[in-house]
C-alpha positions in Angstrom: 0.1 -19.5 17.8 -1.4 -16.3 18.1 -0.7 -13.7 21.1 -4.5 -14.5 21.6 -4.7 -18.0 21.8 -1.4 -17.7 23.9 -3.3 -15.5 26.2 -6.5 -17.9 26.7 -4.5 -20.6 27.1 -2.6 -18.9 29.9 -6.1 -17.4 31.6 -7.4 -20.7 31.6 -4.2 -21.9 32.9 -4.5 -20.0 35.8 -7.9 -19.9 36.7 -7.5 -23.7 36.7 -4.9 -23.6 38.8 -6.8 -21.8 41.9 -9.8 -23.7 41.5 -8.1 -27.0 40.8 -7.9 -27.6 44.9 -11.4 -26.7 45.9 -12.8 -28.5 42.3 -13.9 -31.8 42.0 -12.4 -34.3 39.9 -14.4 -34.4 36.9 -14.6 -30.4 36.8 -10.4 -30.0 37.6 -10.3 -32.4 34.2 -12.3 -30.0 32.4 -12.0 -26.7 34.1 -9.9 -25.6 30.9 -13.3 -26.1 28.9 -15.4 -24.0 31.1 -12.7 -21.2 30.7 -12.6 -21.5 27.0 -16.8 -21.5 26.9 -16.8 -18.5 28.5 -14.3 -16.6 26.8 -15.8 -17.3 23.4 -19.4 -16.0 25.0 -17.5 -13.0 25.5 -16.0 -12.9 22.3 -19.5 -13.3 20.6 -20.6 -10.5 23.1 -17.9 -8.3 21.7 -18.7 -9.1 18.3 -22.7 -8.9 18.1 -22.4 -5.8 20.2 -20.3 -4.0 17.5 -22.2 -5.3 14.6 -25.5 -3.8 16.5 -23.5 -0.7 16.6 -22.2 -0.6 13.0 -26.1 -1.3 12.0 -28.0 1.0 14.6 -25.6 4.5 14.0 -26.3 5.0 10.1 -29.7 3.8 10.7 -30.1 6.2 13.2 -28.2 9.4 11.2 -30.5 8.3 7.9 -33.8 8.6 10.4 -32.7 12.3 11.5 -32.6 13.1 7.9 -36.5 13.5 7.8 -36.7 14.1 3.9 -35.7 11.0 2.5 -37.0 7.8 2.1 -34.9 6.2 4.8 -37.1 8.5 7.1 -40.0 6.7 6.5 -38.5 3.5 7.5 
């Protein structure tokens, strides 16, 4: 296993493990799932957010450069 996966695994671990006394049943069973659900929005966060970033900045530079064709986009 990656350090990653190690690491989810153990957040998850002990998230579960406070909540699992206040939880009910069905969510103490699945708490693990809720954990993982939100740690791969974040992930996709993370991800879509740099993409956006990688796109915006040369599209950005090639609009400063009033001369060309990309500043007419």
């Amino acid at each position: 296993m990656s350090w990653w996966t190690e690491a989810k695994i153990a957040a998850s671990d002990g998230v579960c493990a406070l909540v699992d006394p206040l939880a009910p049943p069905l969510f103490s069973k699945y708490c693990w799932r809720f954990i993982e659900g939100g740690i791969v929005t974040i992930e996709l966060l993370a991800l879509c957010t740099l993409f956006g970033f990688l796109i915006a900045v040369p599209r950005a530079l090639l609009r400063v450069d009033v001369g060309g064709v990309a500043g007419r986009l």
